[in-house]
C-alpha positions as CSV (number, residue, x, y, z in Angstrom):
1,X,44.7,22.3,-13.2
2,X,42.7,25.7,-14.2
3,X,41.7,24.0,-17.4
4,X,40.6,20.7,-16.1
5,X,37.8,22.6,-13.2
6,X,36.8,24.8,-16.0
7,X,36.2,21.9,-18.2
8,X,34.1,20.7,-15.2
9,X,32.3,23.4,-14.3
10,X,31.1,23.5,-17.7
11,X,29.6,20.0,-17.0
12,X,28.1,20.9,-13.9
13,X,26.4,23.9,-15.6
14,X,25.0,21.8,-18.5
15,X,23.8,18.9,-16.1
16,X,22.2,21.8,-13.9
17,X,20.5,23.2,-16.7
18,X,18.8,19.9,-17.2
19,X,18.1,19.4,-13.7
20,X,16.1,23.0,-13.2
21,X,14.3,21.9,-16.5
22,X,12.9,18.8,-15.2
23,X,12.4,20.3,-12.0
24,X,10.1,22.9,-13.2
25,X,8.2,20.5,-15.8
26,X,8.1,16.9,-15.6
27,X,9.6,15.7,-12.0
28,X,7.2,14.3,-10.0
29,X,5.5,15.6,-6.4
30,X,8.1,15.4,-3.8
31,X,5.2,15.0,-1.0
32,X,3.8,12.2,-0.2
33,X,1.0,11.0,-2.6
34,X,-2.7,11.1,-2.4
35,X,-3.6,9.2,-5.0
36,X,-5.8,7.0,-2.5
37,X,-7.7,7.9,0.5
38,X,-6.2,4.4,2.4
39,X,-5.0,4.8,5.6
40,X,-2.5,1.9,5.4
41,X,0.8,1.9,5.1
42,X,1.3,2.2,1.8
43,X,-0.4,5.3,1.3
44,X,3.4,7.1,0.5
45,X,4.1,4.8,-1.9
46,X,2.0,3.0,-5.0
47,X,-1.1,1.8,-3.8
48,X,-1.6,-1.9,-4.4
49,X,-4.6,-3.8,-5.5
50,X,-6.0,-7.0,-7.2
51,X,-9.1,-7.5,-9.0
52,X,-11.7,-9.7,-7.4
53,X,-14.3,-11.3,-8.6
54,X,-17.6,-12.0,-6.7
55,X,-19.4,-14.4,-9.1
56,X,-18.5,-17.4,-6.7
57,X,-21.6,-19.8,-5.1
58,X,-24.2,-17.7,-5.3
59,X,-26.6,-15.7,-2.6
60,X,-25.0,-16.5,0.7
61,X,-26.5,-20.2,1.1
62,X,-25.0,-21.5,-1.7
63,X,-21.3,-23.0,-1.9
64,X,-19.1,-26.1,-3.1
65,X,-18.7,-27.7,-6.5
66,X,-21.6,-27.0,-8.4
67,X,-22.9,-23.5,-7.3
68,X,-22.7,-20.8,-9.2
69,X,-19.2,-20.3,-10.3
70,X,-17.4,-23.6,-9.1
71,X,-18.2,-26.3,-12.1
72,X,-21.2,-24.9,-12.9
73,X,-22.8,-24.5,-16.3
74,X,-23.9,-20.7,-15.5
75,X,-22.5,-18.2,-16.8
76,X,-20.4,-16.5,-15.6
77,X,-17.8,-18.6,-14.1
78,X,-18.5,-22.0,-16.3
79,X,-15.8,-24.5,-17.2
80,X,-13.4,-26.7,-14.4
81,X,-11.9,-25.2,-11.6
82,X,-9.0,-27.1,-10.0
83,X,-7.4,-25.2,-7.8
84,X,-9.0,-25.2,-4.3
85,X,-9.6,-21.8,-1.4
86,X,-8.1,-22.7,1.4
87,X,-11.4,-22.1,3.7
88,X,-12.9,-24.5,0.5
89,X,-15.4,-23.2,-2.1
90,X,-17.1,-20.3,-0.5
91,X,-19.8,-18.0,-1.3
92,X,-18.8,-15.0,-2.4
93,X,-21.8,-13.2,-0.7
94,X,-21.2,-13.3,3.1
95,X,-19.7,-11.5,5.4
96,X,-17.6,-14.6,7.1
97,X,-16.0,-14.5,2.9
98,X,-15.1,-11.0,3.2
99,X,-13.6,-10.9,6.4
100,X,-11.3,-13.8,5.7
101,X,-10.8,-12.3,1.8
102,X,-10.3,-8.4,2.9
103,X,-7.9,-10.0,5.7
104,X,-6.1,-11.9,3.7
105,X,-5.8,-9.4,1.3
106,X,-4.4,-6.7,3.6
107,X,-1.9,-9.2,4.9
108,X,-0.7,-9.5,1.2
109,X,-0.2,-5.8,1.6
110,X,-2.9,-4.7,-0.8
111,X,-5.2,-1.3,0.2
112,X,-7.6,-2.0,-2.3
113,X,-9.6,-4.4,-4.5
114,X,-11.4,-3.8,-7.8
115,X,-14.6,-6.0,-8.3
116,X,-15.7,-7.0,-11.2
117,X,-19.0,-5.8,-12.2
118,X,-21.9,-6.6,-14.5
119,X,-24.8,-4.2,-14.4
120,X,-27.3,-3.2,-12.6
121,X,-29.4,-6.3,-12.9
122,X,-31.1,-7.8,-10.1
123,X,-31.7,-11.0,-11.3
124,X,-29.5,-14.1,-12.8
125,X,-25.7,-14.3,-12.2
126,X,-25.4,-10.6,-13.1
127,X,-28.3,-9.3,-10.3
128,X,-25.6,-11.9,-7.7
129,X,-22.7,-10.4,-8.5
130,X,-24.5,-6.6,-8.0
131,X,-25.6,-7.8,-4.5
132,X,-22.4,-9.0,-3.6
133,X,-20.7,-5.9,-4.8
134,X,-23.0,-3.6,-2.4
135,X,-23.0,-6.4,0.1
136,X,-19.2,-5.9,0.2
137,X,-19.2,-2.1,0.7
138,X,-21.5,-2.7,3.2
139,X,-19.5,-5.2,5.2
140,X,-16.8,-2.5,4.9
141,X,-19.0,0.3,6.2
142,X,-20.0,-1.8,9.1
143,X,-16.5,-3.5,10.3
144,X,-14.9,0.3,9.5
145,X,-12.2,-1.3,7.5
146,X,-9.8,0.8,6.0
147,X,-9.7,-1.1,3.1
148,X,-10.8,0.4,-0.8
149,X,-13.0,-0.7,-3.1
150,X,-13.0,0.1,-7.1
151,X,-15.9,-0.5,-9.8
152,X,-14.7,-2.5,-12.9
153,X,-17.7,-2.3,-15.5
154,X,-17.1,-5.5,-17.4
155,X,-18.2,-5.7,-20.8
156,X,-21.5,-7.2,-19.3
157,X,-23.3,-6.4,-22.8
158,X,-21.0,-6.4,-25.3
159,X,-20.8,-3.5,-27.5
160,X,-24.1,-2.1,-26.5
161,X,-22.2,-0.8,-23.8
162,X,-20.7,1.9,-25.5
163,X,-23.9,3.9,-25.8
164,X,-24.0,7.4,-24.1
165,X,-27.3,5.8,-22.5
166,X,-26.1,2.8,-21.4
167,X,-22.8,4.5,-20.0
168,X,-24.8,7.2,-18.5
169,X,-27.1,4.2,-16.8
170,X,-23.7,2.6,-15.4
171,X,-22.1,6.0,-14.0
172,X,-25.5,7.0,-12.1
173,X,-26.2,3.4,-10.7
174,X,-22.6,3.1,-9.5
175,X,-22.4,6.8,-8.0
176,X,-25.8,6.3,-6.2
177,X,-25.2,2.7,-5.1
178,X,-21.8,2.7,-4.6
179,X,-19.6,5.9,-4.1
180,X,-22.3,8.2,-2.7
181,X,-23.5,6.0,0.4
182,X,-19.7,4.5,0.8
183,X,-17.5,7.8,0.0
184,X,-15.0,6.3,2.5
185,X,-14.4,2.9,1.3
186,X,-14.5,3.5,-2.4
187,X,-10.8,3.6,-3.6
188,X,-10.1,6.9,-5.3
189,X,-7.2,8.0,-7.8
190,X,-6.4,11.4,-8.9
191,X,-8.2,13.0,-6.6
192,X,-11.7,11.3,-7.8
193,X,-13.6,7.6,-7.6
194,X,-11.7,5.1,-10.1
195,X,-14.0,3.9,-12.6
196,X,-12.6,0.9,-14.9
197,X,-14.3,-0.4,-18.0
198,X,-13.4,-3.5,-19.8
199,X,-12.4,-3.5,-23.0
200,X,-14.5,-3.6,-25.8
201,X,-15.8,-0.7,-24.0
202,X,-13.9,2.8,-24.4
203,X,-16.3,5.4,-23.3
204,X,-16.4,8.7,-25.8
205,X,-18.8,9.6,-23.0
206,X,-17.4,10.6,-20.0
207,X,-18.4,11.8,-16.5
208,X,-16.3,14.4,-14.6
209,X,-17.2,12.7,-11.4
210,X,-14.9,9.8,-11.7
211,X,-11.5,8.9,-13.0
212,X,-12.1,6.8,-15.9
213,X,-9.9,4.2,-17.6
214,X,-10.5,1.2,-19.8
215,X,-8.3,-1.9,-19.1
216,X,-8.0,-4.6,-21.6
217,X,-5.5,-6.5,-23.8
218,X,-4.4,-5.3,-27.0
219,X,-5.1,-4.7,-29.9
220,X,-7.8,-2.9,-28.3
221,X,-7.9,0.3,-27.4
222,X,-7.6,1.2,-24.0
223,X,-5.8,3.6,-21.0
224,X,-4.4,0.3,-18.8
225,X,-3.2,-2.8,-20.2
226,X,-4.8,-6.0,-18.5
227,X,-1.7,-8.1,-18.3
228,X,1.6,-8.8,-20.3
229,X,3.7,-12.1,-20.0
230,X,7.2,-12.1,-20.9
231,X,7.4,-14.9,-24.1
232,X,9.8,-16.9,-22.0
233,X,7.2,-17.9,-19.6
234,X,4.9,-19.0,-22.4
235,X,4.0,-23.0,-22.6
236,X,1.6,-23.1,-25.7
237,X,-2.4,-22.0,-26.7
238,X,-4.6,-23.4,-28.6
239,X,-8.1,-23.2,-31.0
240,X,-8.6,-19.7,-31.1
241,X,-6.2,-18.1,-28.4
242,X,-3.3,-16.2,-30.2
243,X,-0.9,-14.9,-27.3
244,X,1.2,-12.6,-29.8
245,X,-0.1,-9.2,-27.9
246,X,0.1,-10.6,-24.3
247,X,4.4,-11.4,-25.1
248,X,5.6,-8.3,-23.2
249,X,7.3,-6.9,-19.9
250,X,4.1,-6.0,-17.9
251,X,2.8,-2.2,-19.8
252,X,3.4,1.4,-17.6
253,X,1.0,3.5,-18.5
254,X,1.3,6.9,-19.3
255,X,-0.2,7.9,-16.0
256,X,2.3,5.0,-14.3
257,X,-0.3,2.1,-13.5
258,X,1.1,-1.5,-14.0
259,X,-0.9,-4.4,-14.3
260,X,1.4,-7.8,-12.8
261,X,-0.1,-11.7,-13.4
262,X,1.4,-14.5,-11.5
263,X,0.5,-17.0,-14.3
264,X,-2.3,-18.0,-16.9
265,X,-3.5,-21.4,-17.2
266,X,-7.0,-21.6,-19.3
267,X,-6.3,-24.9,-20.3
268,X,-9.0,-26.7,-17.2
269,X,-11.0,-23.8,-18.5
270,X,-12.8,-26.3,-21.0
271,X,-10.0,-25.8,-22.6
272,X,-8.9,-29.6,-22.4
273,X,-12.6,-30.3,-23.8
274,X,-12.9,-27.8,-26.9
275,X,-9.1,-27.3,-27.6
276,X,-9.1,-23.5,-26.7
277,X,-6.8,-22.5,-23.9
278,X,-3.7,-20.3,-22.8
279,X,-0.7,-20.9,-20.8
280,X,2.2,-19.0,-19.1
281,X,4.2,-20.7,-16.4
282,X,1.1,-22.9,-15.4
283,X,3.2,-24.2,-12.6
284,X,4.7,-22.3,-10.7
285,X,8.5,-23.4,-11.4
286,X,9.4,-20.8,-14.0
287,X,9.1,-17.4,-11.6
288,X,6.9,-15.8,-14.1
289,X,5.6,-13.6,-10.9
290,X,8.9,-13.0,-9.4
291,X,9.8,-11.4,-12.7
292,X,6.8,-9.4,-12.9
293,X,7.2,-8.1,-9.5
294,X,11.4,-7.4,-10.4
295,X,9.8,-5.4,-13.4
296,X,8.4,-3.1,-11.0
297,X,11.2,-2.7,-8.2
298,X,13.5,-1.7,-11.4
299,X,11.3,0.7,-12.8
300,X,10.0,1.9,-9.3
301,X,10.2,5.9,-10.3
302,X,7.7,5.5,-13.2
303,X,5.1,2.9,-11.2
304,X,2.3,5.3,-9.2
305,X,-0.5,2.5,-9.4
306,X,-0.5,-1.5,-9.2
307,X,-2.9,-3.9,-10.1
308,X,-2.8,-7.6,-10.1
309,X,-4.5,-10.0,-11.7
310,X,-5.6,-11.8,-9.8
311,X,-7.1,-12.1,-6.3
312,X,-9.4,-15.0,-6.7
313,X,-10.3,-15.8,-10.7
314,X,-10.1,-19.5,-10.7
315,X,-11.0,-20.2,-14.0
316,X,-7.6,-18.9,-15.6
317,X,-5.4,-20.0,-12.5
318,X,-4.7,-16.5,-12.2
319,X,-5.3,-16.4,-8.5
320,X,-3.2,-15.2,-5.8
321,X,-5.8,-16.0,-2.9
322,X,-4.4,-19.0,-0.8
323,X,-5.4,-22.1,-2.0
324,X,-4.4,-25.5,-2.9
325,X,-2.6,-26.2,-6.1
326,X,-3.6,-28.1,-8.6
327,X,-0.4,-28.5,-10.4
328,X,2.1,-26.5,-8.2
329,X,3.7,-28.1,-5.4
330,X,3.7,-25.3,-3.3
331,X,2.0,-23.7,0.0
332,X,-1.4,-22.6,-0.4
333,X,-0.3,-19.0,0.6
334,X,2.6,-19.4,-1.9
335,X,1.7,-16.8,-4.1
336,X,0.3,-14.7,-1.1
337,X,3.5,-14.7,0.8
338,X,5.7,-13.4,-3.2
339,X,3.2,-10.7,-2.7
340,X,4.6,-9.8,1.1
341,X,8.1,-9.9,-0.2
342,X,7.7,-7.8,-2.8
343,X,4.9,-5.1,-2.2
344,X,6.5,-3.8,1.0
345,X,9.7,-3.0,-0.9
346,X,7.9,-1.4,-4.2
347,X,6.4,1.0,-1.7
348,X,9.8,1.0,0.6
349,X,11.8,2.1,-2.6
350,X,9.5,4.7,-3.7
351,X,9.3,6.6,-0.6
352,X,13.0,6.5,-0.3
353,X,13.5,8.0,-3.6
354,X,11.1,10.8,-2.5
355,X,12.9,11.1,0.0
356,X,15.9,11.6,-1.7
357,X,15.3,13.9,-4.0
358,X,12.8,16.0,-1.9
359,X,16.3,16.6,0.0
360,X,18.2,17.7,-3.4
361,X,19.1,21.1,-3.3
362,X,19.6,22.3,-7.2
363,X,22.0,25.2,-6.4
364,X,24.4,23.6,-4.4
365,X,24.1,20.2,-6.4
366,X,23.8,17.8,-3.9
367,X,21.4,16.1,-1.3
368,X,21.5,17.5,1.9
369,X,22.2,14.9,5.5
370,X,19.8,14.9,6.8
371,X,16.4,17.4,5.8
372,X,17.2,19.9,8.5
373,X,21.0,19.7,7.6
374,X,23.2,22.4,5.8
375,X,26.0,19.8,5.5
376,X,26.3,18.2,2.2
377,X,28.5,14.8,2.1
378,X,30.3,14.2,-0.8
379,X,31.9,10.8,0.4
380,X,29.3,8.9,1.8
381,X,26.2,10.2,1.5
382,X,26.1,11.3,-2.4
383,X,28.1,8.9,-3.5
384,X,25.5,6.6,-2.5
385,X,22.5,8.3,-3.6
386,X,23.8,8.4,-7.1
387,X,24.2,4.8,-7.3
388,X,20.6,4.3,-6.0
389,X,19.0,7.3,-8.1
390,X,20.8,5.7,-10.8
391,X,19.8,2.2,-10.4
392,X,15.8,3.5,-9.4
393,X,15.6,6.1,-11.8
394,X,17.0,4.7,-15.1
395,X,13.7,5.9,-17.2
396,X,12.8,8.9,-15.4
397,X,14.8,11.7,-16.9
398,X,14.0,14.1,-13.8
399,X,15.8,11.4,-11.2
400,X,17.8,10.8,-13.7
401,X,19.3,14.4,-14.3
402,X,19.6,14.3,-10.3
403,X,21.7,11.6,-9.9
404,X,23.9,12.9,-13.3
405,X,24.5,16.6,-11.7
406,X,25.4,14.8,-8.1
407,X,28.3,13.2,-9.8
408,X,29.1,16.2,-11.8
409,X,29.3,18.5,-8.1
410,X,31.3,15.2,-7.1
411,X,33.7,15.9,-10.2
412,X,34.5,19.4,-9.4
413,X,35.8,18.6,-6.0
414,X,37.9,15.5,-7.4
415,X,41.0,17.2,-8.0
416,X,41.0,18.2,-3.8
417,X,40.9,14.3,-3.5
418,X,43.1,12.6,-5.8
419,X,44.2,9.3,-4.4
420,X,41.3,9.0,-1.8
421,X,39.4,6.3,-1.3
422,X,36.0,5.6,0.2
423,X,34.9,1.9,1.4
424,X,31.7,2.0,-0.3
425,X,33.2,2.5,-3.6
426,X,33.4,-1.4,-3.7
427,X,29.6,-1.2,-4.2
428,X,30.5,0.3,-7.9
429,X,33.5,-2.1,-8.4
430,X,35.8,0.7,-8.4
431,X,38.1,-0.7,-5.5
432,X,40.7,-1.8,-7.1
433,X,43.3,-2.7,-4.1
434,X,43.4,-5.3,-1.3
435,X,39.8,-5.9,0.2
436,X,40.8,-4.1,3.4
437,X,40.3,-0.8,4.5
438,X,42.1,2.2,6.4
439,X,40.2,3.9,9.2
440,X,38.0,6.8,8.5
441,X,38.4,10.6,8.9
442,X,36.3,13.4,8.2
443,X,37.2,16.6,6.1
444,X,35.5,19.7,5.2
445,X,36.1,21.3,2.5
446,X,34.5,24.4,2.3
447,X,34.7,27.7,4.7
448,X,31.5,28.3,5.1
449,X,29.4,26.4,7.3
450,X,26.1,27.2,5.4
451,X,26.9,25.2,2.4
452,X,29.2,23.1,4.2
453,X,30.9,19.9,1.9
454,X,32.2,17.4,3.6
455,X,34.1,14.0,3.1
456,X,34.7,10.7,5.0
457,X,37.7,8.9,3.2
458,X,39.4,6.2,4.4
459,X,43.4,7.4,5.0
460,X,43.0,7.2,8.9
461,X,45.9,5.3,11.1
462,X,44.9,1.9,11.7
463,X,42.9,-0.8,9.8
464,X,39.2,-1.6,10.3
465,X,38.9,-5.2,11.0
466,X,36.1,-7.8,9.2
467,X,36.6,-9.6,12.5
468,X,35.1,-6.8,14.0
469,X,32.7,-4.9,12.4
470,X,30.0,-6.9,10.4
471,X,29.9,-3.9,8.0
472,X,33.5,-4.0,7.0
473,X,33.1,-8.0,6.6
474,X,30.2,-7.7,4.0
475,X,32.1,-4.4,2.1
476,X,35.4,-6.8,2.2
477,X,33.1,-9.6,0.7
478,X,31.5,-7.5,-2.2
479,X,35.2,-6.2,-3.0
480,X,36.4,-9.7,-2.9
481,X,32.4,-10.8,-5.2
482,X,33.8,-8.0,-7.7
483,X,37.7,-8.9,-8.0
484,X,36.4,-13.2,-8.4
485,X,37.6,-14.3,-5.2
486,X,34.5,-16.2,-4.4
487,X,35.4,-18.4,-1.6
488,X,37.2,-15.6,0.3
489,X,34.0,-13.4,-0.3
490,X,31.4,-15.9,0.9
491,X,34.1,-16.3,4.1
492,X,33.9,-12.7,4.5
493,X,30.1,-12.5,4.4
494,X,29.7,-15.1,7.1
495,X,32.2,-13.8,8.9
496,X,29.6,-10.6,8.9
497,X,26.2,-12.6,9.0
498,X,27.4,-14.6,12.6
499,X,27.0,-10.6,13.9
500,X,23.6,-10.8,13.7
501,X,21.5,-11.5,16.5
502,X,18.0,-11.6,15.3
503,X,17.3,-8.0,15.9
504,X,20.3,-6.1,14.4
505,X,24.4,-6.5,14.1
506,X,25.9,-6.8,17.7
507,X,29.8,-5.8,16.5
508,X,32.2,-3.8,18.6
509,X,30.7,-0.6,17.6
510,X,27.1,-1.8,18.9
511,X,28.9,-3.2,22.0
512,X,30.5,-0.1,22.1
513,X,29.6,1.9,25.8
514,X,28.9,5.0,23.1
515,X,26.6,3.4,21.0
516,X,24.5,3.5,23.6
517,X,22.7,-0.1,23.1
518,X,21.9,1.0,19.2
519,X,22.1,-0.7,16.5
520,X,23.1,0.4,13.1
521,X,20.4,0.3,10.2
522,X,22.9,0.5,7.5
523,X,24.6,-2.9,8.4
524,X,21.2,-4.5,7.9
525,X,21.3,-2.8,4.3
526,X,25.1,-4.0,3.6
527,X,24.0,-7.6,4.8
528,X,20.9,-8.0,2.4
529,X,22.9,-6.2,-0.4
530,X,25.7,-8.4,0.0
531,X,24.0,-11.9,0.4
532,X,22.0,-11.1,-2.7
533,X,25.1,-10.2,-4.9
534,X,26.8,-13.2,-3.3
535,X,23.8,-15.5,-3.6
536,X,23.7,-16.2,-0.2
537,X,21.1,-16.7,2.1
538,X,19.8,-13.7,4.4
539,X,17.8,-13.9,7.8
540,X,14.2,-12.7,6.5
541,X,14.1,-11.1,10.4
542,X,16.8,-8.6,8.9
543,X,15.1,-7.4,6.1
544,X,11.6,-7.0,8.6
545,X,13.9,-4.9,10.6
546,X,15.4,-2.6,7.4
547,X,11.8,-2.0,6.8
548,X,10.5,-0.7,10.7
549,X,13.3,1.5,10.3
550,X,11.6,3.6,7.2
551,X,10.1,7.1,8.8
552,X,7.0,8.4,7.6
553,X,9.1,11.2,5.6
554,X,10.6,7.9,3.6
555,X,14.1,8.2,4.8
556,X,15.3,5.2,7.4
557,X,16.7,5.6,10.9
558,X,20.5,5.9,11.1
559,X,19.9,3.2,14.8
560,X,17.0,1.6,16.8
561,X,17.2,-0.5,20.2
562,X,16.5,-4.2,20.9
563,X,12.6,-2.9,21.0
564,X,13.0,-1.1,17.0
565,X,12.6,2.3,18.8
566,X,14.7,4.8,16.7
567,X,15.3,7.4,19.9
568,X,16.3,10.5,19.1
569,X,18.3,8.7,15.7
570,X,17.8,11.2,12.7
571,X,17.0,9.8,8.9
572,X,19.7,10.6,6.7
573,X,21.1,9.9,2.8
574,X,23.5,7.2,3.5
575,X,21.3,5.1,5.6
576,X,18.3,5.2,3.4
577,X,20.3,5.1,-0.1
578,X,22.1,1.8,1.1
579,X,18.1,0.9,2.1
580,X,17.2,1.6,-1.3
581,X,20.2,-0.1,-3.4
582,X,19.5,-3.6,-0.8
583,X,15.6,-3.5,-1.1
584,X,16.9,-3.3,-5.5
585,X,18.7,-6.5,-5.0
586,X,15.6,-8.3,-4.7
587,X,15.0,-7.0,-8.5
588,X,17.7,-9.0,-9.2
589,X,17.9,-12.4,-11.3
């Protein structure tokens, strides 16, 4: 016995070592970010944004097929366009366009947009899209939106861009037109006003008032990589399109922006006409944006910054507006609606993790209850949190070394516990028994109350019956999932799901004259966890629930009422790393 908890003591020394390294130097802030000046509620989480384009029928009179930008023969924004707005082929430069856009964005759940812009012209296409650009800013100033606008110089003229004249031109035109006169609505990252330049154009000369990135494709050079494709989702090019360095999971940069692209379809481009053209997924059917988004929810810890391309560039098919299809048969607010489901779990999962490991204390080795709490759970609450820091934190070496010196702590109290069990160690597929479970009972196993470690096992009199309590029903069903007793594991998860109500899970304990009328947030987690690893279907009104139970530290709400009020409930580590590993399912394939 001596030799084995030496043996693991040295462990949990070596993992700690690791752990006060990356705390020192590479983990990231543990506070909220403020990356962004947005108000909205994905300020503590990675803002989202799309790049719009505001090239589209011309000076406020002008719209349908044949204006600027719809089937024109200007440039930009020549070739076919097929796919239709839903409120038809608008102007780009009018307010009633940016009401419904900016609306219609922020529904999506994006905080910002980045326009496309082509110099300081005032006349032709370019002097149009320079007056939308501070027409929109000004629409923003006047309505008091909360929502952001970013400059993206596009390479307008070519290489001549790259002059320190010409650059210098292009930072004093957009700081005196743009960010001085609309500080509040021009979106800012790192503290300063985000200024994007198309590739060919890599400035050597700089300006300390902005933040400055070039985005392109490879082979290029640049800071953020346009957009990526996975080659599965690839259906052919042609003439002179070579999609070679677009075959890729999307590209995190160094500085954690991700750039995500529902599809690519150049082909009605004039591509039909002069045999030039590009195509990923062109309809819809293969989930080419489901995967992108996935891409993101697994790598969540590394992703401070997305962009999607895009909000309304026709020409490509790369547009997430709402609009009627010209080759998908879907809604027009298809690829609107993915961005709902997704966004609000990207930033969901973040803040969680923040949470998380803002609430890791390094010299006891574990995550604390609750943030106020000097009682540290072995069995549930770390048990948990290593299976989400785990599953969240996969690339980041600082969550990483977290979730590694959790289950070495863990370790050094195993030889107290041989032979217990805890229910949620069917999560991990380490249940190896009958899919039923003991009643629980609590254990402390230190003297002092400042650490105090604690346990919930399950080797209490009595069983806990699926009939019940929906939570024991959807851990029976992923214990049954895991040992390939399907049919009795979809039984169990119904036998769970008929608990619902619409609100939350009304089970004995909810019914319960102690539960005073509250229902428990970490059933709704169980339920979305288990229907996704059971292929099942799930109530959407659940997962709307999960997410009203987040707090603005990032953890979620042990219980709410039938009005989502969370009372006097606390956040703690079991509810919100159940949160974080069911919000992860949607990752899933």
């Amino acid at each position: 016995m001596r030799k084995s908890r030496l043996a693991v003591v040295a462990v949990i020394i070596v993992v700690l070592v690791i752990s006060i390294y990356y705390l020192s130097t590479t983990h990231p802030s543990t506070t909220c970010p403020t990356t962004s000046t947005t108000t909205t509620s994905n300020t503590c989480g990675p803002p989202v944004g799309a790049f719009l384009y505001l090239w589209y029928g011309g000076n406020g009179s002008q719209s349908g097929l044949g204006s600027p930008g719809w089937n024109s023969s200007s440039y930009p924004g020549g070739g076919e366009v097929v796919d239709k707005p839903a409120i038809g082929y608008y102007s780009s430069d009018s307010d009633e366009t940016f009401s419904w856009q900016v609306s219609q964005m922020e529904r999506a759940g994006l905080s910002f947009a980045v326009v496309s812009w082509w110099g300081p012209s005032t006349t032709n296409e370019t002097g149009m899209i320079n007056k939308a650009a501070q027409d929109l800013f000004a629409y923003l100033k006047a309505s008091d939106s909360s929502f952001k606008v970013a400059i993206l110089v596009d390479a307008y003229n070519g290489s001549n861009n790259l002059s320190p004249s010409s650059l210098k031109g292009d930072y004093d035109y957009v700081y005196d037109d743009f960010v001085r006169p609309y500080s509040s609505w021009y979106f800012t990252w790192e503290g300063k006003p985000l200024l994007l330049f198309y590739n060919p154009i890599y400035p050597t000369y700089t300006n300390d008032s902005y933040t400055v990135r070039t985005i392109g494709n490879r082979p290029n050079p640049v800071n953020w990589t346009f957009w990526d494709a996975p080659a599965q989702y690839f259906q052919g090019q042609a003439g002179n399109v070579n999609a070679t360095n677009d075959e890729d999971q999307p590209v995190i940069s160094t500085d954690g922006e991700v750039t995500l692209v529902p599809r690519i379809d150049s082909y009605f481009d004039r591509g039909y006409q002069n045999g030039s053209y590009l195509r990923f997924d062109s309809n819809l059917s293969e989930g080419l944006y489901q995967d992108q988004w996935s891409f993101v929810l697994n790598n969540t810890s590394e992703v401070k910054l997305v962009l999607i391309y895009s909000w309304n560039e026709y020409h490509e098919r790369t547009s997430i507006e709402p609009h009627q299809d010209f080759t998908a048969r879907v809604d027009s607010t298809y690829l609107s609606d993915l961005t709902i489901r997704y966004v609000a779990p990207v930033v969901a999962v973040s803040r969680a993790t923040t949470y998380l490991t803002s609430n890791y204390n390094p010299t006891v080795g574990l995550i604390s209850e609750t943030p106020d709490s000097h009682t540290y759970w072995l069995y549930s609450d770390n048990y948990l949190a290593v299976l989400a820091l785990r599953q969240v934190g996969f690339s980041n070496p600082y969550i990483a070394a977290i979730a590694d010196n959790i289950s070495a702590t863990i370790g050094f109290y195993a030889p107290r516990l041989v032979g217990a069990t805890n229910q949620y160690m069917v999560l991990s597929g380490a249940w190896t028994g009958p899919c039923t479970f003991d009643n629980t009972s609590s254990h402390v196993l230190t003297r002092s109350s400042n650490p105090q470690i604690a346990v919930t096992l399950n080797n209490g009199t009595g069983i806990l019956n699926a009939s019940d309590y929906a939570d024991i029903a959807f851990l029976a069903a992923i214990c049954h999932q895991h040992q390939g007793n399907l049919g009795m594991a979809v039984s169990a998860f119904n036998q769970g799901a008929k608990f619902f109500d619409g609100i939350g899970f009304a089970d004995m304990q909810f019914k319960d004259p102690g539960s005073q009328g509250q229902y428990q947030t970490y059933k709704l987690a169980l339920y979305i966890y288990a229907g996704k690893l059971l292929s099942q279907p799930v109530n959407q009104a659940a997962m709307a629930a999960l997410l009203k139970m987040q707090s603005p530290n990032g953890g979620f709400y042990t219980g709410y009422d039938t009005t989502f009020s969370h009372g006097s409930s606390k956040t703690n580590a079991e509810t919100t790393s159940l949160a974080i590993l069911a919000l992860l399912g949607l990752a899933q394939p």
